[in-house]
C-alpha positions in Angstrom: 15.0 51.4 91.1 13.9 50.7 87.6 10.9 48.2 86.5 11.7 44.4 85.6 11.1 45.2 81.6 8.2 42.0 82.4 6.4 44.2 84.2 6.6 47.7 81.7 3.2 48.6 80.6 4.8 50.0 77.3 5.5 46.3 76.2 4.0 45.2 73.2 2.0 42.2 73.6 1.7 39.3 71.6 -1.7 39.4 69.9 -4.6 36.7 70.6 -4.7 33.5 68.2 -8.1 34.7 67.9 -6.7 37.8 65.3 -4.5 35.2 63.5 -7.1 34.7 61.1 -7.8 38.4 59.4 -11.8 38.6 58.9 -14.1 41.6 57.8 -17.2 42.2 56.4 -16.0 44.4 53.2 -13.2 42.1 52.0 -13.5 38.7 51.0 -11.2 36.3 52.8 -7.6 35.8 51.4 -7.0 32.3 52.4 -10.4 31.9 50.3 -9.1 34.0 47.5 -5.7 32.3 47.5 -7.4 28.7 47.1 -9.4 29.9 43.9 -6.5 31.0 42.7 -3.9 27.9 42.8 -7.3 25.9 41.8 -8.0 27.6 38.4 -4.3 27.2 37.6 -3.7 23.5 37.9 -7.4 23.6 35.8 -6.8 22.5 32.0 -7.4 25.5 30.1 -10.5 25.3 27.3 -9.9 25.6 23.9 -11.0 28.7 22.5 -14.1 29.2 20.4 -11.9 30.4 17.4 -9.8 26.9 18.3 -13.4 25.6 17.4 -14.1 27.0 14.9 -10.5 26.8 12.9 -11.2 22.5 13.2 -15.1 22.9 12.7 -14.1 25.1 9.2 -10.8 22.4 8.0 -13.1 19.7 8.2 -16.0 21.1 6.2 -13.9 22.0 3.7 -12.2 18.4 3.4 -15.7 17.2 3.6 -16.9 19.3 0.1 -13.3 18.4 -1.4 -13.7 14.4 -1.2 -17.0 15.2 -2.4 -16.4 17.5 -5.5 -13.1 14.7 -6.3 -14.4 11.4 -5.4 -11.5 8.6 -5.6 -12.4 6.7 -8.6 -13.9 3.2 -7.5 -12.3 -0.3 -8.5 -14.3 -2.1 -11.1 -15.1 -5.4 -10.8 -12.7 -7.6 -11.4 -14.6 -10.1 -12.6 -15.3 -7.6 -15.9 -11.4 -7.3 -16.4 -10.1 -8.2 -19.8 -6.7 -7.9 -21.4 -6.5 -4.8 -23.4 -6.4 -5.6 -27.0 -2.9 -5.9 -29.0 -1.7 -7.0 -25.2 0.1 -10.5 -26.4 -1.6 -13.8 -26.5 -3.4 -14.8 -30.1 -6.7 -13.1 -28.8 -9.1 -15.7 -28.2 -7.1 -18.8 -28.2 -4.1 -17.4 -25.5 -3.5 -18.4 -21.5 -2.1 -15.7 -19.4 -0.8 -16.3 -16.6 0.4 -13.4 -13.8 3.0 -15.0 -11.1 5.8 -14.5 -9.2 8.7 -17.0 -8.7 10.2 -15.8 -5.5 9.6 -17.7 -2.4 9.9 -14.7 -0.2 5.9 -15.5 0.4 5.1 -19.0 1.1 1.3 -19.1 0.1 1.5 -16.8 -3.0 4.6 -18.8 -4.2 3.0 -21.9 -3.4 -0.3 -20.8 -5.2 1.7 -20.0 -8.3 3.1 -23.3 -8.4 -0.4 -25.2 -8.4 -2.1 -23.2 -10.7 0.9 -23.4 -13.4 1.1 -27.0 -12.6 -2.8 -27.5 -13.6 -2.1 -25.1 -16.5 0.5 -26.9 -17.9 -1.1 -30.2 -17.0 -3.5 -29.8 -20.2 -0.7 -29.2 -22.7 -1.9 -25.9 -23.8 0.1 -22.9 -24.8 0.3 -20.7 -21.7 1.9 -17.2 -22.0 3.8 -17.3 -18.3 4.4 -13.6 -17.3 6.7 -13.5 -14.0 6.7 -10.4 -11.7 9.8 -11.0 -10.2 11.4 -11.4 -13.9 10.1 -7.9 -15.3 8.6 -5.7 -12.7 6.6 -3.7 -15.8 4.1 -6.8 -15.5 3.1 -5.6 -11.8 2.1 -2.1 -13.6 0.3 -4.0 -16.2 -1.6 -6.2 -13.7 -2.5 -3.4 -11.9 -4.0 -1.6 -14.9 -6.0 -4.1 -16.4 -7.7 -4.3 -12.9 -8.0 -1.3 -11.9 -6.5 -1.8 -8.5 -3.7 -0.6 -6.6 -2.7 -3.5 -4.6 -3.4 -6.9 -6.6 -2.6 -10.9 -4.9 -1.0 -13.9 -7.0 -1.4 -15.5 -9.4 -4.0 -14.2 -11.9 -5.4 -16.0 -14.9 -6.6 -14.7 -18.3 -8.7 -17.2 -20.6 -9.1 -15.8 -23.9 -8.8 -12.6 -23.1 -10.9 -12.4 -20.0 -10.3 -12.7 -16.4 -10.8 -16.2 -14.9 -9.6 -15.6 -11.2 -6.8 -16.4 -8.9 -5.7 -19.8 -7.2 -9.2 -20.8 -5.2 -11.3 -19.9 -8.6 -8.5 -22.3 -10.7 -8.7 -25.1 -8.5 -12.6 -24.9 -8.3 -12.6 -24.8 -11.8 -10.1 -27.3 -12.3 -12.2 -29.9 -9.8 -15.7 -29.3 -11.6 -14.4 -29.9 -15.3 -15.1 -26.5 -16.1 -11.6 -25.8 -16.8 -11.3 -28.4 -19.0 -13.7 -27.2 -21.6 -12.5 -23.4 -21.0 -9.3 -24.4 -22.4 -10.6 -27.2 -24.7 -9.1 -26.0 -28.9 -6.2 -24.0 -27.5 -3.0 -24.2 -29.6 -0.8 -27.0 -28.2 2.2 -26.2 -26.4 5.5 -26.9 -28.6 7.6 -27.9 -25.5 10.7 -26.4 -23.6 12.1 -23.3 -26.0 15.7 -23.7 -27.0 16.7 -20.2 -26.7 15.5 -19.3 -23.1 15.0 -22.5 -21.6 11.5 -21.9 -20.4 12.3 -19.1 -18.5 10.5 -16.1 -21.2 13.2 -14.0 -20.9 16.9 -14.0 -22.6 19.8 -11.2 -22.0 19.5 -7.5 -23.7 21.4 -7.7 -26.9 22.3 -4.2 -26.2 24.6 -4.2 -23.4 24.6 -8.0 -22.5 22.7 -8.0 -19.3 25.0 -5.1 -17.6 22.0 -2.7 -18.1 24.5 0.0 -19.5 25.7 0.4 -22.9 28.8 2.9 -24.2 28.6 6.2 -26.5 31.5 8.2 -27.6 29.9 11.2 -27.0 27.6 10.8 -23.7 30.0 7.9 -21.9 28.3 5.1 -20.6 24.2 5.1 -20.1 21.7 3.2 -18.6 20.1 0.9 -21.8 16.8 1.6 -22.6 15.9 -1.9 -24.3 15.8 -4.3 -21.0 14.0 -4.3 -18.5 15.5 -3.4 -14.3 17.3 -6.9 -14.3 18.9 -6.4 -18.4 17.0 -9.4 -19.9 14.4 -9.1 -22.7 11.3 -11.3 -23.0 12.5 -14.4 -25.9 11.6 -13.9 -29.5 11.0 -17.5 -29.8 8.7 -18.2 -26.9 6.9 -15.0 -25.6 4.1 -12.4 -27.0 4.9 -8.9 -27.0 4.8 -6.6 -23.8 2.4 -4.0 -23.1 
């Protein structure tokens, strides 16, 4: 009879665990080889050297730009001065740069102080209110030299005194007295605007735009963003 199929010699046997593992002395191992692999691939990748050099070459050449065009540097502020033919009577004027709004507590409340000590020495103040006429901000910022600029600001004579702290200083040593002592009187509460420096635009009444038969309606020229106009009566001239 026929051999059990156990027992054929042509079976193929099942090779020793010891061959599992391929090994040879001309080839490099590929569980080896498959390790380097998968480790250089989860490896962040290094920027290359023309990566370098593209940032190394931008920032030398904003480097010699800010040098060639330095930004200008703010001058002191201590040597500000109004510009002349800026309001006031020259040497015998009081300037005053504030804002009414209370959006700010401390600036607003600052404000209020240093007009209070103004106007407690009966002088003649000229009282120029940001939130009235925002062409003072521009103004401000010119005659300081300064892009951002704090409230309020005062102007003796045509020079710059300081802000609130310098005021109250001032006001506490007697120095203010004798900065402001032979200024023009104040004549008391205008009739026209009330105190408040500014009246409506004759133009277009406050409205901001006036009528033309030819062009329609337009924005008017002579008031300011809120259509007022600084009182004849009780204010210098603007800048």
């Amino acid at each position: 009879m026929w051999r059990s199929w156990a027992s054929s010699p042509g079976r193929v046997q099942a090779a020793p665990a010891s061959y599992s593992n391929f090994a040879c002395s001309s080839f490099k191992d590929i569980q080896s080889l498959c390790k380097e692999e998968n480790h250089s691939s989860s490896s962040p990748k290094k920027p290359s050297i023309f990566h370098r050099v593209r940032i190394v070459t931008s920032v030398l050449r904003n480097w010699s730009t800010a040098q060639t065009n330095p930004e200008p540097s703010p001058k002191p502020e201590s040597c500000a001065s109004l510009p002349a033919g800026g309001g006031g009577d020259g040497d015998q004027s009081v300037v005053i740069y504030f804002t009414s709004l209370r959006v700010v507590r401390k600036t607003f409340e600052d404000c209020s102080a240093v007009r209070t000590i103004l106007r407690g020495f009966r002088v003649k103040i000229d009282e120029r209110d940001l939130s009235m006429d925002a062409g003072f901000l521009d103004e401000l910022k010119a005659i300081l030299g300064r892009r951002k600029v704090t409230l309020p600001r005062v102007f003796i004579g045509g020079k710059y005194v300081g802000g609130a702290e310098e005021i109250r200083q001032l006001h506490e040593t007697g120095e203010l007295k004798k900065l402001l002592g032979g200024l023009p009187v104040a004549a008391g509460v205008c009739d026209d605007c009330g105190g408040y420096r500014f009246v409506l635009c004759d133009n277009c009444d406050g409205s901001r735009k006036v009528y033309n038969e030819k062009t329609g309606f337009r924005i008017c020229t002579a008031c300011n963003e809120n259509g007022l106009i600084r009182c004849h009566s009780c204010s210098y001239v603007h800048l």
